[in-house]
C-alpha positions as a printed NumPy array, in Angstrom:
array([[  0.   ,   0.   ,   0.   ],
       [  1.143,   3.36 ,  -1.011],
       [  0.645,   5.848,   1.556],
       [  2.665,   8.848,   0.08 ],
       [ -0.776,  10.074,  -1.221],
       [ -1.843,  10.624,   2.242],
       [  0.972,  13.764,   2.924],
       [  0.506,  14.895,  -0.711],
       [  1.747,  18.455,  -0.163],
       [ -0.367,  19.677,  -3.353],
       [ -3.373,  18.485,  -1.913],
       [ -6.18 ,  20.152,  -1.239],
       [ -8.477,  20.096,   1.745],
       [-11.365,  18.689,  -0.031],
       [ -9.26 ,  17.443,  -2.979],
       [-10.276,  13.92 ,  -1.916],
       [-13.815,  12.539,  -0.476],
       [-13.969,   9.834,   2.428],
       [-16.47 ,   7.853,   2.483],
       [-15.896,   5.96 ,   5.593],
       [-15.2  ,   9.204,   8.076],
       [-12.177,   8.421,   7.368],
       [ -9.361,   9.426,   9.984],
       [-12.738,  11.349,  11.626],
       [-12.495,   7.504,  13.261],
       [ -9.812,   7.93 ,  15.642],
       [-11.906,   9.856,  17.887],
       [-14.665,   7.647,  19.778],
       [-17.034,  11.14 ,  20.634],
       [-17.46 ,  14.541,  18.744],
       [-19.215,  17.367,  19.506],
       [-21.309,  19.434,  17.404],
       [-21.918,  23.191,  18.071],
       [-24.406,  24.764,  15.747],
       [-27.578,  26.276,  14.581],
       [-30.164,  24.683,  12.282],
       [-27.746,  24.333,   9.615],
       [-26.338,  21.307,  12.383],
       [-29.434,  20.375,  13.845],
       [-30.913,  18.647,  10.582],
       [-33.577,  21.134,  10.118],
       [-36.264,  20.788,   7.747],
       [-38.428,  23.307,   6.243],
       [-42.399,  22.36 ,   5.65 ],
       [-45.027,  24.213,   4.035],
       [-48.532,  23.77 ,   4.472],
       [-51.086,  24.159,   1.82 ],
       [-52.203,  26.883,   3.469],
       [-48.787,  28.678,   3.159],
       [-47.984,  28.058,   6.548],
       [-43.875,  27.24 ,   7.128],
       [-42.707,  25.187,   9.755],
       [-39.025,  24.532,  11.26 ],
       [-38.277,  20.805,  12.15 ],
       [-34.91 ,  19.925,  13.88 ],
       [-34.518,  16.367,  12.943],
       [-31.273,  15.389,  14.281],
       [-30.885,  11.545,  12.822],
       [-30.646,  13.816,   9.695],
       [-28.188,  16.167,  10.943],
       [-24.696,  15.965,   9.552],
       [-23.06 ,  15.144,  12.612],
       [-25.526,  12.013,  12.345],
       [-24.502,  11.053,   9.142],
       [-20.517,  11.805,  10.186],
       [-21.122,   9.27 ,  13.419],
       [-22.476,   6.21 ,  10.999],
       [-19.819,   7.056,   8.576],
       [-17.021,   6.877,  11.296],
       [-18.303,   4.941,  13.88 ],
       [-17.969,   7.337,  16.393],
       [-20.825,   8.926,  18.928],
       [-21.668,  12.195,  18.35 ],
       [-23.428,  14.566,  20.774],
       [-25.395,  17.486,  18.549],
       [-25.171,  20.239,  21.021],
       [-27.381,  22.327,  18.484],
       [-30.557,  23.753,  17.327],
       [-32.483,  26.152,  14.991],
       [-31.999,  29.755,  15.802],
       [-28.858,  29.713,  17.789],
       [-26.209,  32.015,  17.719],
       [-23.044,  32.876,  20.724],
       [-24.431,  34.635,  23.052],
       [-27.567,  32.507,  23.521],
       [-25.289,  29.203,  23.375],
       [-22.663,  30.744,  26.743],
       [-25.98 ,  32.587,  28.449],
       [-27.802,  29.353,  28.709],
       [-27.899,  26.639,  25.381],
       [-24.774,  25.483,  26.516],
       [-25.774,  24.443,  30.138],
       [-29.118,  22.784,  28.963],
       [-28.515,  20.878,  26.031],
       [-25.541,  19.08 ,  28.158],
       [-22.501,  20.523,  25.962],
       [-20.936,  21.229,  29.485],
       [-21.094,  17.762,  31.093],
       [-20.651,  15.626,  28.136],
       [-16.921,  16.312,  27.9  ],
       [-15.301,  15.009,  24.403],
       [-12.729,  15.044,  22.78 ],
       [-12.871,  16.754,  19.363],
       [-15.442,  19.751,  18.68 ],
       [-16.979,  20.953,  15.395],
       [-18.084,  24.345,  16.374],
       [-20.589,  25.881,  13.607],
       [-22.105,  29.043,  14.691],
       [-22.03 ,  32.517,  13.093],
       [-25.093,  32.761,  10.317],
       [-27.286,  34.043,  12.836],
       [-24.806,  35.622,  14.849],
       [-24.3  ,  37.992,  11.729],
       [-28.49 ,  38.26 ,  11.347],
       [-28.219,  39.868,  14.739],
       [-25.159,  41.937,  13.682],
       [-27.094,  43.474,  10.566],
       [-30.349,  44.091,  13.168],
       [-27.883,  45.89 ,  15.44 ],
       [-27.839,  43.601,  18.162],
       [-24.527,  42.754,  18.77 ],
       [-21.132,  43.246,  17.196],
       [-19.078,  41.103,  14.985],
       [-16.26 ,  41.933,  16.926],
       [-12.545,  42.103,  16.858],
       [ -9.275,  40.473,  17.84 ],
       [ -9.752,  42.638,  20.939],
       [-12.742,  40.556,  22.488],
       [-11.445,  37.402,  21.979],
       [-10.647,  36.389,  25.615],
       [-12.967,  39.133,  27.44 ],
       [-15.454,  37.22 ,  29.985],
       [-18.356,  39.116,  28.518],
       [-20.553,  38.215,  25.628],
       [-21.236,  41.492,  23.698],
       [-19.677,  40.921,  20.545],
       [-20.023,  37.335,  18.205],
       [-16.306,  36.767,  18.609],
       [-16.378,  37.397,  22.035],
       [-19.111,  34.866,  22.658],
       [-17.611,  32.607,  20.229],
       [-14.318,  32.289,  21.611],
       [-16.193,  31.747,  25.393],
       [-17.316,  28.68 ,  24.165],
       [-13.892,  27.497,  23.585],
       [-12.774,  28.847,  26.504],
       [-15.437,  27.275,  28.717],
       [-14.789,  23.778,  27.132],
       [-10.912,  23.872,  27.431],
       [-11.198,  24.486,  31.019],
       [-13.262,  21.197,  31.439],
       [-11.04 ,  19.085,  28.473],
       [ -7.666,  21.572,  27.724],
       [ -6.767,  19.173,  25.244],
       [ -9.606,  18.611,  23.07 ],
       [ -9.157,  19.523,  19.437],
       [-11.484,  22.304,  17.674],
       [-12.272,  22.696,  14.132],
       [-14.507,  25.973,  13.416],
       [-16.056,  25.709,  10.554],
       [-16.553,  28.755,   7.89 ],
       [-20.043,  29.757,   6.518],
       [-19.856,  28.695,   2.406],
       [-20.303,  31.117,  -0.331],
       [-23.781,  31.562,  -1.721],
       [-23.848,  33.481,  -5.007],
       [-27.621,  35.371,  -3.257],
       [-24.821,  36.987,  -1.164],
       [-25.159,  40.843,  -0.833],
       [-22.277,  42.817,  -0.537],
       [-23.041,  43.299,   3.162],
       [-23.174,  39.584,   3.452],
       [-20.294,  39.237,   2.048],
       [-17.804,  41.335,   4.221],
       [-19.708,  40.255,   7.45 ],
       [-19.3  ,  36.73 ,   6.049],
       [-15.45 ,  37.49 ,   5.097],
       [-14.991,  39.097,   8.527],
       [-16.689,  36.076,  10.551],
       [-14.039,  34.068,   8.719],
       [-10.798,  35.967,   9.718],
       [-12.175,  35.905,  13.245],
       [-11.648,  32.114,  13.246],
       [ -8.488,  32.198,  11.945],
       [ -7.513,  34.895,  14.8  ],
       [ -8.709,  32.749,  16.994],
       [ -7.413,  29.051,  15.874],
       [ -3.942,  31.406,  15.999],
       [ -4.754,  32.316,  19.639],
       [ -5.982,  28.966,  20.887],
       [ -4.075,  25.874,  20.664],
       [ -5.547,  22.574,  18.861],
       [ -7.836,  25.011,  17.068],
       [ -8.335,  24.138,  13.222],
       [-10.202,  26.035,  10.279],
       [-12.824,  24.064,   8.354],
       [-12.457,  26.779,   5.533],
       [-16.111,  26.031,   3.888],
       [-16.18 ,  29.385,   2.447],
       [-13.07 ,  28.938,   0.533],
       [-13.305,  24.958,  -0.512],
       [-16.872,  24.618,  -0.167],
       [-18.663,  24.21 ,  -3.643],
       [-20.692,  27.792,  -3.794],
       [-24.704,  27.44 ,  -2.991],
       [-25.664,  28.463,  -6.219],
       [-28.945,  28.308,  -7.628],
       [-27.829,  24.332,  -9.276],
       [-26.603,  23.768,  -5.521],
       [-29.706,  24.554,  -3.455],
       [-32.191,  22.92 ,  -6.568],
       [-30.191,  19.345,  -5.509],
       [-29.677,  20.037,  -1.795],
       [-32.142,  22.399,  -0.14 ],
       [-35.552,  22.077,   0.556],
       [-36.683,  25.597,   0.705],
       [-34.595,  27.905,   3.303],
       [-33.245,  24.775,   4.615],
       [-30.693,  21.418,   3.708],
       [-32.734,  18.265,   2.354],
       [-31.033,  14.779,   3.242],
       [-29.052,  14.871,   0.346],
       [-27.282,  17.993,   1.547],
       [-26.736,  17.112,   5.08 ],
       [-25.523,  14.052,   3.821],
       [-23.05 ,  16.346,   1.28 ],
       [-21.746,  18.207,   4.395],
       [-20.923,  15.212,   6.491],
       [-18.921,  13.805,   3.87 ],
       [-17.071,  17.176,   3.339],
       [-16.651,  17.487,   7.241],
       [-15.388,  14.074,   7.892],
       [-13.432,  14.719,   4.394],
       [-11.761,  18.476,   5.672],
       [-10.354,  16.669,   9.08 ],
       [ -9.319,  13.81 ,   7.914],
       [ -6.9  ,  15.983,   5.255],
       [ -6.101,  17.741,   8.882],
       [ -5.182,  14.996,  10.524],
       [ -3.492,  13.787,   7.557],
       [ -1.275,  16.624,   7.152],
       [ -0.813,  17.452,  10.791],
       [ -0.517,  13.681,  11.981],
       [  2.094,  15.046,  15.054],
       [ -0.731,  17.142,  16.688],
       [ -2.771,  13.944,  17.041],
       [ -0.33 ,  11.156,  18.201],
       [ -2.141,  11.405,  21.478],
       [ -5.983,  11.628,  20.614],
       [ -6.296,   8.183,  22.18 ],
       [ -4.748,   9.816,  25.817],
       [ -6.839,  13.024,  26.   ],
       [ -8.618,  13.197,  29.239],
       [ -6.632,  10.861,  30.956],
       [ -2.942,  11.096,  32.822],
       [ -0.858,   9.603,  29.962],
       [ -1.78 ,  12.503,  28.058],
       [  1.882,  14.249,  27.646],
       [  1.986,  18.302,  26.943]])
């Protein structure tokens, strides 16, 4: 067997397409932090015109990611959420505090930036990453990290960039742009922190895209399905490329774990 094509340095992160989760496998739980984007949500319409939001989390790509891999994975998510709402009080009652693991996908941000266009909050800067408070979406965003390192320091954290939609205004665009250099400040600030750059290696949600994938405002099976395989896909080209930084996955959370 050949494995030189593992450490291809030409490679691109989604250059190649597990369909097994891949080296997603080597850890036994994940958690997912998200909105409805990671809850599975479906969209309905009645005949009457009436829409409806259904988290169905069997369908949820973090569902699809644990059959693929074998793994458990807790979906610490739900329609709606954004930061703020996730430190102030999500966080504490969906269990994402006890449930200690150790590898996070965080997903957050799309209605973290609905807020920031209301004038609710603040994107942020570079500034608020690390200040207790929750006033600004990086802020809150880095809490979370914060708040789960103290319970496992070494778990590893991929934050995961919102994809390019060609519907995109040009306000969309630069708070969409901006949410992304935030995680790259703080995957630079944070150790074990790694970018799932969606918005750069993503295919674009264009109007083909959504026709195959969405159901209305929301993912069909299909493209749930699509994401796992493209999460599961990105880390396992992380892991693949970075293979020192998780020698010890199998250690983390107990005393043989060596920093």
């Amino acid at each position: 067997m050949d494995i030189s094509k593992f450490f291809d340095q030409n490679e691109k992160p989604l250059d190649n397409s597990v369909i097994n989760g891949g080296f997603c496998g080597i850890f036994r739980t994940i958690g997912c932090i998200g909105d409805s984007l990671s809850s599975g949500e479906f969209e309905s319409c009645t005949d009457d015109g009436i829409t409806g939001w259904h988290d169905m989390y069997d369908y949820s790509w973090g569902q699809y990611l644990a059959r693929d891999a074998g793994c458990k994975v807790y979906n610490f998510s739900r329609g709606g959420m954004n930061c703020r709402c996730f430190m102030e009080s999500f966080g504490e009652s969906c269990g994402a505090w006890s449930e200690i693991c150790p590898a996070y996908i965080i997903a957050l941000g799309v209605n973290d930036i609905g807020d920031v266009k209301r004038g609710i909050i603040k994107l942020g800067t570079a500034d608020d990453i690390g200040n207790p408070s929750n006033d600004t979406f990086v802020g809150a965003y880095a809490n979370i990290i914060i708040n789960l390192k103290r319970r496992q320091p070494d778990a590893r954290f991929f934050l995961m960039t919102i994809p390019t939609e060609t519907s995109e205004t040009d306000e969309d665009k630069r708070l969409r742009d901006g949410h992304a250099e935030l995680l790259y400040t703080i995957a630079e600030k944070y150790k074990n922190c790694y970018i799932l750059d969606f918005r750069k290696y993503a295919p674009v949600y264009d109007e083909e895209f959504k026709k195959r994938f969405f159901l209305r405002g929301h993912m069909n099976p299909m493209g749930y399905m699509l994401t796992a395989r493209m999460v599961e896909s990105y880390i396992d080209y992380i892991i693949r490329h970075n293979a020192e930084d998780f020698k010890q996955v199998g250690f983390i959370g107990t005393s043989h774990y060596q920093r």
